[in-house]
C-alpha positions as CSV (number, residue, x, y, z in Angstrom):
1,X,5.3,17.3,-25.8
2,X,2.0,15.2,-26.1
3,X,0.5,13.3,-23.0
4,X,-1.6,10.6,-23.8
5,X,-4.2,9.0,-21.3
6,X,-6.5,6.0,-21.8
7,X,-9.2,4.4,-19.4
8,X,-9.8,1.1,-19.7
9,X,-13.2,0.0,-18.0
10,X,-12.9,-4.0,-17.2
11,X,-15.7,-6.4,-16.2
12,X,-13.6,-9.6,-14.3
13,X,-14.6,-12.9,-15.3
14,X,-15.3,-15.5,-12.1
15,X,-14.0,-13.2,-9.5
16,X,-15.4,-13.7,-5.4
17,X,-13.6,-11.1,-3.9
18,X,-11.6,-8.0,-3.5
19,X,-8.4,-10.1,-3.0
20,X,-8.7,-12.5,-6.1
21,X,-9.4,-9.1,-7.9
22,X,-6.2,-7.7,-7.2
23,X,-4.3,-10.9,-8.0
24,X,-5.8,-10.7,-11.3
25,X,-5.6,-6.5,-11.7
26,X,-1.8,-6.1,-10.3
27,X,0.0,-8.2,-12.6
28,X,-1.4,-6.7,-15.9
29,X,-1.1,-2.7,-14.2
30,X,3.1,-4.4,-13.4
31,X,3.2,-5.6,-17.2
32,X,1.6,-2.1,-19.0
33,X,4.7,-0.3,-17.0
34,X,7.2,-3.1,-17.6
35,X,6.5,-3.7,-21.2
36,X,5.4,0.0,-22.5
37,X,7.0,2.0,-19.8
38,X,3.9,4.0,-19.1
39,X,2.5,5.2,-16.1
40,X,-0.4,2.7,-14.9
41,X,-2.4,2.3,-12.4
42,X,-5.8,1.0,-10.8
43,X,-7.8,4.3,-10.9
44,X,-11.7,3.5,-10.1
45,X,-13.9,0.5,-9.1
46,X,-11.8,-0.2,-6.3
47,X,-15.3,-1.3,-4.4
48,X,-16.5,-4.0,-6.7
49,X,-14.8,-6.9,-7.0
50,X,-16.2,-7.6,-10.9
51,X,-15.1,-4.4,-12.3
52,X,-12.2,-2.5,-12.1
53,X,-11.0,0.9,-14.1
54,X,-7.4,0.7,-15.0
55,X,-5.9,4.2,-15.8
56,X,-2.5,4.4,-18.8
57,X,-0.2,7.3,-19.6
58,X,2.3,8.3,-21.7
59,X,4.4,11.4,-22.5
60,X,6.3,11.9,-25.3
61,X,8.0,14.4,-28.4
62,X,5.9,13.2,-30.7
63,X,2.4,12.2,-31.0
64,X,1.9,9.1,-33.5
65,X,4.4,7.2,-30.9
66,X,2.0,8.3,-27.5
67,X,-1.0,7.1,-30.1
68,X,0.9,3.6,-31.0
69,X,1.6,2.9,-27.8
70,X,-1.6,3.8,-26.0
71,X,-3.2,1.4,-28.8
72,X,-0.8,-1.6,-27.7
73,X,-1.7,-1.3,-24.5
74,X,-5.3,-1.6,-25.3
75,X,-4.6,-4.7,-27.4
76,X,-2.7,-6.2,-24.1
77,X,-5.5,-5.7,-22.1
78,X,-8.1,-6.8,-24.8
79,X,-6.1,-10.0,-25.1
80,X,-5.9,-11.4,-21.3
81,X,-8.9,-14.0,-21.1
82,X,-9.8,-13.0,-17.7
83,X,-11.1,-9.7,-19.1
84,X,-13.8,-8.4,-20.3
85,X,-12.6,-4.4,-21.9
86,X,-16.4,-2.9,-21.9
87,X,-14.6,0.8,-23.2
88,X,-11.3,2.4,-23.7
89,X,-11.5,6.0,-23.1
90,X,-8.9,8.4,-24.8
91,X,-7.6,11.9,-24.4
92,X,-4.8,13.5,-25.5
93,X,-3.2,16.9,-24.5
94,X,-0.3,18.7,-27.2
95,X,1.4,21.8,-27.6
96,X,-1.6,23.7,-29.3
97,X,-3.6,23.2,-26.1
98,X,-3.2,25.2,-23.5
C-alpha cells in the first residue's frame, strides 16, 4: 500500500474576505474529491483571506498510480485562473517504510 500526500500553498487573486475566499477554495477542494476521488481538504491559512493551503491524498496498491494522480491534481489546481500555486509539497509513505 502507498499513501500519497501533496500540499498545495495558494496565493488568491482579488480576494476581500474570508467569505469570498471560501467561495473560491470549496469548490476546487469538492472537484479534487469528485474528479480523482482523493481525500481533500482546506488544511492551513485559514486566517488570511489571500492565501490558503489546500491538503490531497491518496492510497493505493501501487505507487506510479498514487504518483499520476497526485500530479493531476496539481495540474487542476495550477490551471484555475483565480490561483496563484506558489509550491506543491510531496511525500509519500510505502511498504519499505515503517
Amino acid at each position: 500500500m502507498y499513501v500519497g500526500v501533496v500540499e498545495f500553498d495558494v496565493l488568491l487573486g482579488d480576494v476581500h474576505s474570508l467569505k469570498e475566499k471560501r467561495s473560491l477554495v470549496r469548490p476546487v477542494v469538492a472537484e479534487l474529491r469528485r474528479q480523482f476521488e482523493v481525500a481533500a481538504a482546506e488544511a492551513g491559512h485559514q486566517d488570511l483571506h489571500r492565501r490558503t493551503l489546500i491538503g490531497v491524498s491518496c492510497v493505493a496498491a501501487d505507487h506510479d498510480h498514487v504518483v499520476e494522480v497526485l500530479d493531476r491534481c496539481e495540474r487542476l489546481v495550477a490551471a484555475r485562473p483565480e490561483f496563484e500555486l506558489l509550491s506543491a509539497r510531496h511525500r509519500m509513505l510505502g511498504p519499505e517504510d515503517e
